[in-house]
C-alpha positions as CSV (number, residue, x, y, z in Angstrom):
1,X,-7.6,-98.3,99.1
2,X,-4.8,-99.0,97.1
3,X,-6.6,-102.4,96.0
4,X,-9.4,-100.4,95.1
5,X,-7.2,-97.9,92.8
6,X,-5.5,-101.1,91.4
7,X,-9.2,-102.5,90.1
8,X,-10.5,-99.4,89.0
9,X,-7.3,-98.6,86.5
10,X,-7.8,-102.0,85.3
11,X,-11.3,-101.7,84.5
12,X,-9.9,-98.6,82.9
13,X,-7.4,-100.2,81.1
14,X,-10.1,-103.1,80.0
15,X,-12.9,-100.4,78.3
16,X,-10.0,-98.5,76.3
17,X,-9.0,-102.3,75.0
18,X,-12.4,-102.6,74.0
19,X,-13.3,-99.1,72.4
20,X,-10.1,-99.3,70.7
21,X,-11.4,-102.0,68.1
22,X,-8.6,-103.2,65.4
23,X,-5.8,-101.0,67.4
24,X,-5.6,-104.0,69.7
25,X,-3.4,-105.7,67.0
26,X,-0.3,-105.3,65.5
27,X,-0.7,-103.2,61.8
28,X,0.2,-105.6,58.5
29,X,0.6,-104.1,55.2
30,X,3.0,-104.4,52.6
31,X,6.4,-103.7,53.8
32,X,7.9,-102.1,50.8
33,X,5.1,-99.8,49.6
34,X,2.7,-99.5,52.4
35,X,-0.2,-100.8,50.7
36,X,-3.6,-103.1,52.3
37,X,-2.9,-106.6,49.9
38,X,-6.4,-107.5,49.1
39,X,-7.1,-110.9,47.7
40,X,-11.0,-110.3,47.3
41,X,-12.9,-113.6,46.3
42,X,-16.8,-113.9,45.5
43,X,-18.4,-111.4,43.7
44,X,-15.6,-108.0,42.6
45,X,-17.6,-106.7,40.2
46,X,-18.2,-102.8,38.8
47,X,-21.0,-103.2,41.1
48,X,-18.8,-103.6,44.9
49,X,-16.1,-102.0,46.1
50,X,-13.4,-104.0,43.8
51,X,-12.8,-100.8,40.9
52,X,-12.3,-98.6,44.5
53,X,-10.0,-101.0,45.4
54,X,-8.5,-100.8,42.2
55,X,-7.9,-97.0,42.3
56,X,-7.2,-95.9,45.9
57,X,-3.5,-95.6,46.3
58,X,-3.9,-97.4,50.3
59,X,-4.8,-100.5,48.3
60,X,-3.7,-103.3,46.0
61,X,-6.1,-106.0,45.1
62,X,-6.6,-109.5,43.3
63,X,-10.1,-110.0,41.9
64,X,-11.2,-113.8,41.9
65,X,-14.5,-114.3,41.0
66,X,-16.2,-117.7,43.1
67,X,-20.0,-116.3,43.3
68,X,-22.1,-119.2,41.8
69,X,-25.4,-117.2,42.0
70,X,-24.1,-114.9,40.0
71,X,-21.4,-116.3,37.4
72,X,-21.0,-120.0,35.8
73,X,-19.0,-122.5,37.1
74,X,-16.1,-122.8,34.0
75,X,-15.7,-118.9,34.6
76,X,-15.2,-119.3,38.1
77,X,-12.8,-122.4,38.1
78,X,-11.0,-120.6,35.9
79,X,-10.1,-118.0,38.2
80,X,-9.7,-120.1,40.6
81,X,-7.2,-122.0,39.0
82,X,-5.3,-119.0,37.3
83,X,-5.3,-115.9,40.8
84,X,-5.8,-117.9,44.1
85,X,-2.2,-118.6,45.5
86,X,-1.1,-121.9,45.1
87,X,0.4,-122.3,48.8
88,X,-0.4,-121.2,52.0
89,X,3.2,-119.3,51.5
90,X,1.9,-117.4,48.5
91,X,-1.4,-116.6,50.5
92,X,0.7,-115.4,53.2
93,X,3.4,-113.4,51.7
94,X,1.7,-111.3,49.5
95,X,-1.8,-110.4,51.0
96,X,-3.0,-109.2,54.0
97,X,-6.5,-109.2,54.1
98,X,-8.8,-112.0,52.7
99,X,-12.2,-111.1,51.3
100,X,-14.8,-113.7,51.8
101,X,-18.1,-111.7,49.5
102,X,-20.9,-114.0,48.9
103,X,-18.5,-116.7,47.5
104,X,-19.5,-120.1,47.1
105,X,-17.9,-122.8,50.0
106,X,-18.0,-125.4,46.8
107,X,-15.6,-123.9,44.9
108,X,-12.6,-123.9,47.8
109,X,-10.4,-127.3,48.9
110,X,-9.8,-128.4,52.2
111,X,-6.3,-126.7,51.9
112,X,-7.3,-123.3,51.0
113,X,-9.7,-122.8,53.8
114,X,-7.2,-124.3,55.9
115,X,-4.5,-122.0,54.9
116,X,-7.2,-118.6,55.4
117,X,-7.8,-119.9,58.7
118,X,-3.7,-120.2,59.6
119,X,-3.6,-117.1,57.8
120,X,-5.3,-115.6,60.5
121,X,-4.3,-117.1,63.4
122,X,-0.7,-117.8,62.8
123,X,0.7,-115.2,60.4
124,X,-1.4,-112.1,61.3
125,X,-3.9,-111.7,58.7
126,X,-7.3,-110.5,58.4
127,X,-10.7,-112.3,56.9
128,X,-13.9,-110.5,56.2
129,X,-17.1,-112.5,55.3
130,X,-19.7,-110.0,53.1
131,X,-23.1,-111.2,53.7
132,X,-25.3,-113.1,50.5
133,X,-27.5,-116.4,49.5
134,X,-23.5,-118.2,49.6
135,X,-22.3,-116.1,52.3
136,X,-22.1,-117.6,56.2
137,X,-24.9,-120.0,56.7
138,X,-26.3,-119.5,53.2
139,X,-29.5,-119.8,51.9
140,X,-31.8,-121.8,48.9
141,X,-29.3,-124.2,49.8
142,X,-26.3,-122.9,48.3
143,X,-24.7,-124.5,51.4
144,X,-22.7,-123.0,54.7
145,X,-19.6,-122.1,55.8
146,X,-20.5,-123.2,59.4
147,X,-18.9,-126.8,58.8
148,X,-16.0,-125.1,57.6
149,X,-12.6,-124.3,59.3
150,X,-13.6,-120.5,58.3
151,X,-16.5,-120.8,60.8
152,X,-13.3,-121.1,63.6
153,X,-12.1,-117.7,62.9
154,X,-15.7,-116.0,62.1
155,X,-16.5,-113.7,64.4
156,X,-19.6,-114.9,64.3
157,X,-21.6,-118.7,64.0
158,X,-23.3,-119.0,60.5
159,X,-26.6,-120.5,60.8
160,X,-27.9,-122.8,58.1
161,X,-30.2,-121.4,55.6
162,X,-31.4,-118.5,58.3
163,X,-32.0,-115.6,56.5
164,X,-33.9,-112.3,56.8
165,X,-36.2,-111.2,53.4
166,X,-37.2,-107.8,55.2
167,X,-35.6,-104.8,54.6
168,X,-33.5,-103.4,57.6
169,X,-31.6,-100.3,58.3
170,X,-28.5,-99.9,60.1
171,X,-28.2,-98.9,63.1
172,X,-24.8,-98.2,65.3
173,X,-24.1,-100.5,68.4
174,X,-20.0,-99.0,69.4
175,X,-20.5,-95.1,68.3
176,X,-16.9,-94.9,70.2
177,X,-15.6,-97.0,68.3
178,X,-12.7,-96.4,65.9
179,X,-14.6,-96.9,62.4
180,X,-18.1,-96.2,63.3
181,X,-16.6,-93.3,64.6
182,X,-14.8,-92.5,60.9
183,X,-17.8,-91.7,59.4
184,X,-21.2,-90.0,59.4
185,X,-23.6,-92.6,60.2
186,X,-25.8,-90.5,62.2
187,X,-26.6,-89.3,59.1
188,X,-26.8,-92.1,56.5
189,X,-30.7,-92.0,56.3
190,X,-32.2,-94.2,53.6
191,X,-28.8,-95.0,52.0
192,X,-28.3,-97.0,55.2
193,X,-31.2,-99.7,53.9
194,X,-30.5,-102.8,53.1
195,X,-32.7,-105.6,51.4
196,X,-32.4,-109.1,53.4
197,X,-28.9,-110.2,55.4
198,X,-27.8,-113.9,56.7
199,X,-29.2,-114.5,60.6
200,X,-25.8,-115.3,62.2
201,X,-25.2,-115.6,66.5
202,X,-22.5,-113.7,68.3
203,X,-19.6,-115.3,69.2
204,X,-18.4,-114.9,73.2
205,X,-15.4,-112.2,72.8
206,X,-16.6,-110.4,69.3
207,X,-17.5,-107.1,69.1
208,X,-21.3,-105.9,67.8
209,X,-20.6,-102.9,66.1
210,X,-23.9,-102.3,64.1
211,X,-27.4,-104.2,64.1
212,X,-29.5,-104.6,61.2
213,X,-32.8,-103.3,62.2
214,X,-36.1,-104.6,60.5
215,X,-37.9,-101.7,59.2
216,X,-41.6,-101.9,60.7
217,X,-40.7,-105.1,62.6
218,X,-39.0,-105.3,66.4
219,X,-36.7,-107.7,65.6
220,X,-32.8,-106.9,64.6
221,X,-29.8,-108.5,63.7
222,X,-25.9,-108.7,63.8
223,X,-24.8,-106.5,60.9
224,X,-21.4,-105.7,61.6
225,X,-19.0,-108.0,63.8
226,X,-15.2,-107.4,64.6
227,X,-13.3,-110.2,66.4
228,X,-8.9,-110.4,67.1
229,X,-8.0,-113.7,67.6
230,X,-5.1,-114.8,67.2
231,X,-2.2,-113.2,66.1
232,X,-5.2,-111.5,63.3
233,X,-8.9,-110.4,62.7
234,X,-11.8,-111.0,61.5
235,X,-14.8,-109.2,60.1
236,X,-18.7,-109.9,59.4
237,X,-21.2,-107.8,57.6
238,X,-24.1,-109.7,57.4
239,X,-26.1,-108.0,54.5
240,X,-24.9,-107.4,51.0
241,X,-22.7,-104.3,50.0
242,X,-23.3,-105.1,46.0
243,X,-26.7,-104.1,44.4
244,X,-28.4,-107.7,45.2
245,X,-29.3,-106.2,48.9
246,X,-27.3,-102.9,49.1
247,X,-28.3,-100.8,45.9
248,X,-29.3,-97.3,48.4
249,X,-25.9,-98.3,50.2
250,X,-23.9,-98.5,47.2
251,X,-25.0,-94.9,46.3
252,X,-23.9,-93.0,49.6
253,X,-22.0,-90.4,49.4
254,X,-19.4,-92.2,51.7
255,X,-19.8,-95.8,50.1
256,X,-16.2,-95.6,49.0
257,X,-14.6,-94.2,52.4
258,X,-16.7,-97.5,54.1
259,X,-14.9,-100.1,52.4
260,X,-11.6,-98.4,52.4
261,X,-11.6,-97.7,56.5
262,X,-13.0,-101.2,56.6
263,X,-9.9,-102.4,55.0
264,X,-7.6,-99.9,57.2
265,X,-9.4,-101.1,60.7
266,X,-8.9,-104.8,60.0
267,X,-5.5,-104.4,59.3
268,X,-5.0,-102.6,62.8
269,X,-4.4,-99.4,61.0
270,X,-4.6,-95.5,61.8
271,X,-8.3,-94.5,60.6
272,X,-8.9,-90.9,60.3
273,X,-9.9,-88.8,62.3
274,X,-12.1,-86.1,59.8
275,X,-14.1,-87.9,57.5
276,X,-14.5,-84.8,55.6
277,X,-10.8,-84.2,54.9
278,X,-10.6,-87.7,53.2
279,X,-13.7,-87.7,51.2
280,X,-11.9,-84.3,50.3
281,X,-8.4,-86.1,49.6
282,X,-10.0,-88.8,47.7
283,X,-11.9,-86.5,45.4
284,X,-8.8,-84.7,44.9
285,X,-7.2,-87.5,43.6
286,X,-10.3,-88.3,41.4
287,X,-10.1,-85.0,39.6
288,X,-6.5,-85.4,39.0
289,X,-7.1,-88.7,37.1
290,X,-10.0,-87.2,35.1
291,X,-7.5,-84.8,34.2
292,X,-4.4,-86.8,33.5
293,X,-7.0,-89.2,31.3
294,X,-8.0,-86.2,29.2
295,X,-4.3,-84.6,29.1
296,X,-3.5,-88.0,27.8
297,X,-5.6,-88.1,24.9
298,X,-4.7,-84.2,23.7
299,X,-1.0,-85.4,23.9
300,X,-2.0,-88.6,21.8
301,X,-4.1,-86.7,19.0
302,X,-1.9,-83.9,19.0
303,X,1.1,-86.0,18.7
304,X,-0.4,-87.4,15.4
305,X,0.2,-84.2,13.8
306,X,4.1,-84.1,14.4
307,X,3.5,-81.2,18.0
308,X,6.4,-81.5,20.3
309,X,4.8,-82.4,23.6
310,X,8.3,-82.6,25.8
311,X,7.8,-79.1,27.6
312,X,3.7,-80.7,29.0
313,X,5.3,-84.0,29.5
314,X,8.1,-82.4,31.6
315,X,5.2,-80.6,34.1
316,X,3.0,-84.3,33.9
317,X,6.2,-85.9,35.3
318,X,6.4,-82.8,37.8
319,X,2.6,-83.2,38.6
320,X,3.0,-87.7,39.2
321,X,6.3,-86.4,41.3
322,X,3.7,-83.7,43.6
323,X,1.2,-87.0,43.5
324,X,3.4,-89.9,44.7
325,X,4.3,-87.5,47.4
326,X,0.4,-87.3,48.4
327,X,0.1,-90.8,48.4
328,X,2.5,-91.5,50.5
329,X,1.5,-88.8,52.8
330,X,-2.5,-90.4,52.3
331,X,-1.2,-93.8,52.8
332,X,0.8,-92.5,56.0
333,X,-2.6,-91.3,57.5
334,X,-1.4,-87.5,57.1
335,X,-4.6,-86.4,55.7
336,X,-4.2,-82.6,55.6
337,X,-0.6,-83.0,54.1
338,X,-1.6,-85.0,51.7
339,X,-4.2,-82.6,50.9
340,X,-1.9,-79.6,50.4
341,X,0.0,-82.3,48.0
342,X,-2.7,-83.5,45.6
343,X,-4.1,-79.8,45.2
344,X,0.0,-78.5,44.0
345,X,0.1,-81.7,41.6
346,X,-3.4,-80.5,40.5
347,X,-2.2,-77.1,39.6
348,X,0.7,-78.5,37.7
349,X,-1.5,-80.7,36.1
350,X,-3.5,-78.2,34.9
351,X,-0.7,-76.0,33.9
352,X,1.0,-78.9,31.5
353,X,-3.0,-79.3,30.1
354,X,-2.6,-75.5,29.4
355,X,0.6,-76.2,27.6
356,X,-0.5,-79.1,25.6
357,X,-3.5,-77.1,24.1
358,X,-1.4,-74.4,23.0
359,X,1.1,-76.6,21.5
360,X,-1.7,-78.6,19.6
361,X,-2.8,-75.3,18.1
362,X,0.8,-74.3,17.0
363,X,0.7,-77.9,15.4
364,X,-2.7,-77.7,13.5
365,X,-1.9,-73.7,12.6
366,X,-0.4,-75.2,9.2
367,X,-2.9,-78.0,9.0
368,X,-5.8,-75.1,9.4
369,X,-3.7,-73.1,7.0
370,X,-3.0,-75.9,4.5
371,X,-6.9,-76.9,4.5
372,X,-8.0,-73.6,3.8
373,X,-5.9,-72.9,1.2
374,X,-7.0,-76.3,-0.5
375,X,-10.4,-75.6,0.1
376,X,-9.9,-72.2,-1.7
377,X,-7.9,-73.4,-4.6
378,X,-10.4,-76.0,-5.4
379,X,-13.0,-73.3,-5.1
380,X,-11.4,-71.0,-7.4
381,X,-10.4,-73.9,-9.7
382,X,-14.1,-75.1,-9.9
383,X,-15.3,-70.9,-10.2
384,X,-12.7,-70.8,-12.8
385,X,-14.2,-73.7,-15.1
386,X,-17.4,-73.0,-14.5
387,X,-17.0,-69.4,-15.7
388,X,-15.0,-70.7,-18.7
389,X,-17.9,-72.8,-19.7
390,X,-21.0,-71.5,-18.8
391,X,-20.4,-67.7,-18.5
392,X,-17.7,-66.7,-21.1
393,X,-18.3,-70.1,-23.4
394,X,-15.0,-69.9,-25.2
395,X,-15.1,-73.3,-25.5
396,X,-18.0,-73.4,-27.6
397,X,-18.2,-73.4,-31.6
398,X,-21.1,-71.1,-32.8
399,X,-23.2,-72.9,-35.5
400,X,-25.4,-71.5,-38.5
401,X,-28.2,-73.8,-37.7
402,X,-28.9,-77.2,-35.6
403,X,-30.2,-80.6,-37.3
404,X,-33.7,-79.9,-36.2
405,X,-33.8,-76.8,-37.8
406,X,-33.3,-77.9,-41.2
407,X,-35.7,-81.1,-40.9
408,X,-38.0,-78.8,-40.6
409,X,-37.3,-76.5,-43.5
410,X,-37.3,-80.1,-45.2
């Protein structure tokens, strides 16, 4: 009996290791400010989830473009040569996750794809691979990373030049687990359609989370793979999440929330729990910098005209104060907090906007005063001529008789 209890907490113990997807491993971010260090390489365009990146307060990033579909090859070794880090130190010091998105395995040496695949195994770090002709096994030979030590720490094998053309939709494998349980995907519809995706094989140990279905066909996939080895993780999505194969992905309402949680669940971080209270947060923080950008332009223009901004610069610093706070509490995980935060900095926001307006009318009261009496004086002026000449004529000398007149007589 007691054998029997002893196997049946260890199965136990065994499925919670396996629904708990990246919780297995121990969370890496940046030390000082809690931020995911993104060095994202392929294709971080406008396009992809690079300006999101760039925005949310969880993450920093470094763009290095290395898609040879897409961009030429000066451009690329360029950036190459300028932002990837120069030793497997740099890599490992300041970044935590490594984006791999439909980059091409020609532009890397031997001792950069060495140093992501120590990254990973050695110092904790995490790797995703986003799905594209020079993604995994490639395709129109653009070439594969199967011969690659990347391929060691893939969570899945890349197949040479397999690739599906047919549309597929995505369908969830795990629902328990921890980011296909962050967001709605019951309810993604046609935004979860994507247009062709590299044919990869599961490796023994990984974790199928979604499958990429063909639409009309009864064939599927691997579209999302999750594998800890290591002292890190790795992450696959086989099909594009750019507008060359995910153009009705890119516009879902939750596009942004995907590749942030993505980011968070790699890293062996706290996802949330209520999708809709950090769509909410991150909307909230939206508006505020829609605000702040047209506050910022007021106080520029009004400041042109000599208007004393200090008393709405005073509330904007009390309004970044009410924000930093929110981030902290986002980056934390404390959603609802953080809510509470961003909507007080908000209020103060719009409070110093109030203020600015009416200070930039106090300023332009004497410019609006100054050009209408200039307008009026030169009306009057111009009245006062033209009555002088054509109306009263005291200008003018009468005469007896013209020239004309007396050629005639003549």
């Amino acid at each position: 009996m007691k054998h029997g209890f002893t196997a049946i907490v260890l199965v136990l113990v065994i499925s919670l290791a396996c629904l708990s997807g990246a919780s297995g491993r121990e969370e890496r971010r940046d030390p000082a400010t809690g931020r995911i260090r993104i060095l994202y390489i392929g294709d971080p365009v406008p396009g992809s989830p690079h300006p999101i990146f760039l925005r949310d307060p969880i993450t920093d990033v470094v763009p290095i473009i290395a898609s040879g579909f897409n961009f030429p090859t000066s451009i690329i070794r360029r950036y190459m040569r300028l932002y990837m880090p120069r030793t497997p130190k740099g890599l490992y010091e300041n970044f935590d996750v490594i984006i791999i998105s439909d980059a091409g395995i020609r532009f890397f040496t031997d001792q950069q794809l060495n140093s992501f695949r120590d990254g990973v195994v050695d110092q904790g770090m995490a790797l995703i691979m986003i799905g594209g002709f020079e993604a995994f096994g490639g395709n129109i030979g653009l070439g594969s990373w199967g011969p690659t030590p990347i391929q060691e720490v893939l969570p899945v094998d890349s197949l040479e030049n397999e690739w599906e053309d047919k549309a597929g939709k995505l369908t969830v494998v795990e629902n328990e687990d921890p980011l296909m349980k962050s967001l709605p995907f019951d309810e993604i519809g046609g935004y979860g359609i994507f247009y062709g995706c590299n044919i990869v094989a599961n490796k023994q140990g990984s974790q199928t989370l979604a499958n990429y279905q063909v639409v009309g066909a009864g064939r599927r996939h691997t579209l999302l793979s999750y594998w800890e080895i290591g002292k890190g993780s790795s992450f696959a999505m086989t099909a594009d999440w750019t507008p060359a194969g995910g153009v009705d992905f890119l516009r879902w309402q939750y596009y942004g929330d995907y590749a942030l949680n993505v980011m968070t669940y790699i890293i062996g971080g706290k996802l949330p729990e209520d999708p809709a209270l950090v769509y909410q947060t991150r909307q909230l923080m939206s508006d505020f910098r829609n605000i702040r950008q047209t506050l910022d332009a007021l106080i520029e223009f009004a400041s042109k005209f000599g208007a004393n901004m200090a008393a709405a610069e005073e509330l904007i610093g009390e309004a970044e104060d009410a924000k930093r706070r929110a981030e902290r509490s986002y980056i934390d995980a404390e959603i609802e907090d953080s809510i509470e935060e961003m909507k007080a900095a908000i209020l103060v926001l719009e409070e110093a906007s109030d203020k600015a307006y009416r200070l930039k009318d106090e300023a332009l009261f004497w410019v609006y005063v100054t050009e209408w009496l200039v307008v009026a004086s030169t009306g009057l002026i111009c009245g006062f001529i033209l009555w002088t000449f054509m109306v009263r004529r005291k200008m003018y000398r009468e005469i007896g008789q013209t020239r004309l007149s007396r050629l005639d007589r003549d």
